[in-house]
Short mmCIF file of the C-alpha atoms (twelve columns), coordinates in Angstrom:
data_MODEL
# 
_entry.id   MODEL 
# 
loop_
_atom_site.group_PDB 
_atom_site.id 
_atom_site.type_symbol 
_atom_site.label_atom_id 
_atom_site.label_alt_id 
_atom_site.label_comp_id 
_atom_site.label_asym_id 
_atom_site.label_seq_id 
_atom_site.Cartn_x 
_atom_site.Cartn_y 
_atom_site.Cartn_z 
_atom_site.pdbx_PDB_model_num 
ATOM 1  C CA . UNK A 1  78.445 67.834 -23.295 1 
ATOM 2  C CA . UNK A 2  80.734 66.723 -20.736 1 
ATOM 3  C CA . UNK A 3  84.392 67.836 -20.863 1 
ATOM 4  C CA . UNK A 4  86.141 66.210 -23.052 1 
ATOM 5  C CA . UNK A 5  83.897 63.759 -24.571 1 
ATOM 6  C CA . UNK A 6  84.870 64.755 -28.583 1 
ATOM 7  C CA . UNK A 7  88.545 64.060 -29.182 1 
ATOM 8  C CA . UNK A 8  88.393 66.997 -31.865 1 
ATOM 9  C CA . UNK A 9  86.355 69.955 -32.177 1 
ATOM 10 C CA . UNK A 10 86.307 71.477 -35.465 1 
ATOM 11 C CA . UNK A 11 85.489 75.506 -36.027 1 
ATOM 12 C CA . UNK A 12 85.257 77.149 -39.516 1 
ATOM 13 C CA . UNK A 13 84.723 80.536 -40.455 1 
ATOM 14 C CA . UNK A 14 81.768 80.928 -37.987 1 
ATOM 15 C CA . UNK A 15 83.679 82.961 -35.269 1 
ATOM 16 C CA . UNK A 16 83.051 86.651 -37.329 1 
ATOM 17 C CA . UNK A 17 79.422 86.087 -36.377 1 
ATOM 18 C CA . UNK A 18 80.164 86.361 -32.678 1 
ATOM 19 C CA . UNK A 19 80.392 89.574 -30.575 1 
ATOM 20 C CA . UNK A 20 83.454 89.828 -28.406 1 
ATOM 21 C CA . UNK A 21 81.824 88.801 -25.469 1 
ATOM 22 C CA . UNK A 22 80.388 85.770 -27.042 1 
ATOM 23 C CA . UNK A 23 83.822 84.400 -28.481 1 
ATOM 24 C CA . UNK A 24 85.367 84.164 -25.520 1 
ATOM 25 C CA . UNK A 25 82.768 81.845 -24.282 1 
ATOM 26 C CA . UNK A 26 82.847 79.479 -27.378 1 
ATOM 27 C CA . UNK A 27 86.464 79.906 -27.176 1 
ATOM 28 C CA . UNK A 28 86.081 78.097 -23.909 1 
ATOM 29 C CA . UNK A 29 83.735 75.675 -24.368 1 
ATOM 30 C CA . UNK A 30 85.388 74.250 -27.635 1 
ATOM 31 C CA . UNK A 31 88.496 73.315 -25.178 1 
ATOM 32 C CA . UNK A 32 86.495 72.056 -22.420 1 
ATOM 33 C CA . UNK A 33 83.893 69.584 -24.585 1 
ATOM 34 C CA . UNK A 34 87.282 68.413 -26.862 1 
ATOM 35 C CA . UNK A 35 90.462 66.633 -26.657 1 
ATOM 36 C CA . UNK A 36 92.096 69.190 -29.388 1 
ATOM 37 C CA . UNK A 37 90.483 71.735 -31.323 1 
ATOM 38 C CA . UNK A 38 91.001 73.723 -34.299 1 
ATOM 39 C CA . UNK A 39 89.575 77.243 -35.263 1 
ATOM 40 C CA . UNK A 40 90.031 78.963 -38.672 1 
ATOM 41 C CA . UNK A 41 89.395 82.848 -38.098 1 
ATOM 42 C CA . UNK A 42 88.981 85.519 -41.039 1 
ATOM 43 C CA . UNK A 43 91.277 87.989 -40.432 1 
ATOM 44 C CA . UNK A 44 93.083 91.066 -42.470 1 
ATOM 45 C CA . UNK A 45 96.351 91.879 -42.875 1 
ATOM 46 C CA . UNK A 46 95.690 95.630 -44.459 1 
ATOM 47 C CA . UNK A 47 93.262 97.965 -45.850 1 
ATOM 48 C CA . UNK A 48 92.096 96.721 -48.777 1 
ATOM 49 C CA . UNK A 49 91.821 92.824 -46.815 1 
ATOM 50 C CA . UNK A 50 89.561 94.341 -44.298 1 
ATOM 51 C CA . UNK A 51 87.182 95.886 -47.110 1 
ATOM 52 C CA . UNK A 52 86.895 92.275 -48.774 1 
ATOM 53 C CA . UNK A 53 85.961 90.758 -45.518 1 
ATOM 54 C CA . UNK A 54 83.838 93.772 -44.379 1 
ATOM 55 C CA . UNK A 55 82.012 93.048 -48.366 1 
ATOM 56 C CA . UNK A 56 81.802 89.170 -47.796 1 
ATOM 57 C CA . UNK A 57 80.823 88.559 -44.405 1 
ATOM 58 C CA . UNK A 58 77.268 90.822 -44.176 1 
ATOM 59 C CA . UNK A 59 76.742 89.197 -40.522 1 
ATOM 60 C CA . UNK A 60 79.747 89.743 -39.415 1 
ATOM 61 C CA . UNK A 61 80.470 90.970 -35.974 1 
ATOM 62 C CA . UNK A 62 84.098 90.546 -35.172 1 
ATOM 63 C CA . UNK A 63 86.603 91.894 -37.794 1 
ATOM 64 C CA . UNK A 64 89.841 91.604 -36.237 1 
ATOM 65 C CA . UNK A 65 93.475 91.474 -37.551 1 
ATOM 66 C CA . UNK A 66 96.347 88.591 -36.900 1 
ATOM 67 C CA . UNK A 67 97.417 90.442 -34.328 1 
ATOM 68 C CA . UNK A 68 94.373 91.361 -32.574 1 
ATOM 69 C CA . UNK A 69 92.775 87.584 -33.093 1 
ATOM 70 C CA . UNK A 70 96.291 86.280 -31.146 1 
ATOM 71 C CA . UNK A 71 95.847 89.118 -28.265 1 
ATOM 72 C CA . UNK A 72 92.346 87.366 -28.386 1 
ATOM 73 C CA . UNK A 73 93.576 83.722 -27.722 1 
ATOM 74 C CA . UNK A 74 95.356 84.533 -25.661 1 
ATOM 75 C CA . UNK A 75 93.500 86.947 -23.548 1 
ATOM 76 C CA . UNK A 76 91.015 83.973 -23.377 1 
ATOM 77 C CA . UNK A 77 93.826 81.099 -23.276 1 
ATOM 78 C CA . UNK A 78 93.134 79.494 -26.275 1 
ATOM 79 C CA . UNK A 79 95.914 77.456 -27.036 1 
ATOM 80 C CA . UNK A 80 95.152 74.907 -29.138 1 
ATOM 81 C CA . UNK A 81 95.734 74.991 -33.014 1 
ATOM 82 C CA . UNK A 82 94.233 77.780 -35.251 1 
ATOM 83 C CA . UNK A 83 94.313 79.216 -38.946 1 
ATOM 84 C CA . UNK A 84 93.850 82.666 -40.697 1 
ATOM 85 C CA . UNK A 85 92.109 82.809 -43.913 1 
ATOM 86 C CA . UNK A 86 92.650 86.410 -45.390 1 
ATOM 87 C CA . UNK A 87 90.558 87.834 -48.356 1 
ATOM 88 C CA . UNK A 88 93.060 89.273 -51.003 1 
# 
């Protein structure tokens, strides 16, 4: 698509499938093809977090914590808006 041609590009709980490398591309193409965008991320805020997330998401790739998903964004310059779901 060319840039911007959506005026909102939605992303929900797919990230985790992605390898490192990999999210930093869709990062980047969900800001060029959209006006806004909005990602919700799993994420963990302890121990026992991470274990439900490492039990629900089988193809997961990418289990990362707040703070390591906001090094992420910004490492790649996402700056749009973004979520964390957390399994309790």
């Amino acid at each position: 698509f060319k840039k911007n041609t959506f005026d909102l590009a939605i992303s929900t709980g797919c990230f985790h499938n992605l390898n490192i490398y990999d999210l930093k591309l869709s990062l980047n193409e969900i800001k060029r093809v959209s006006k806004q965008s909005y990602v919700m991320v799993e994420s963990y805020r302890d121990e026992k977090e991470l274990f439900n997330l490492q039990c629900w998401a089988l193809t997961c790739e990418s289990f990362f914590s707040k703070k390591e998903w906001l090094w992420l964004f910004k490492e790649y310059n996402y700056n749009r808006h973004y979520e964390f779901i957390y399994f309790s």
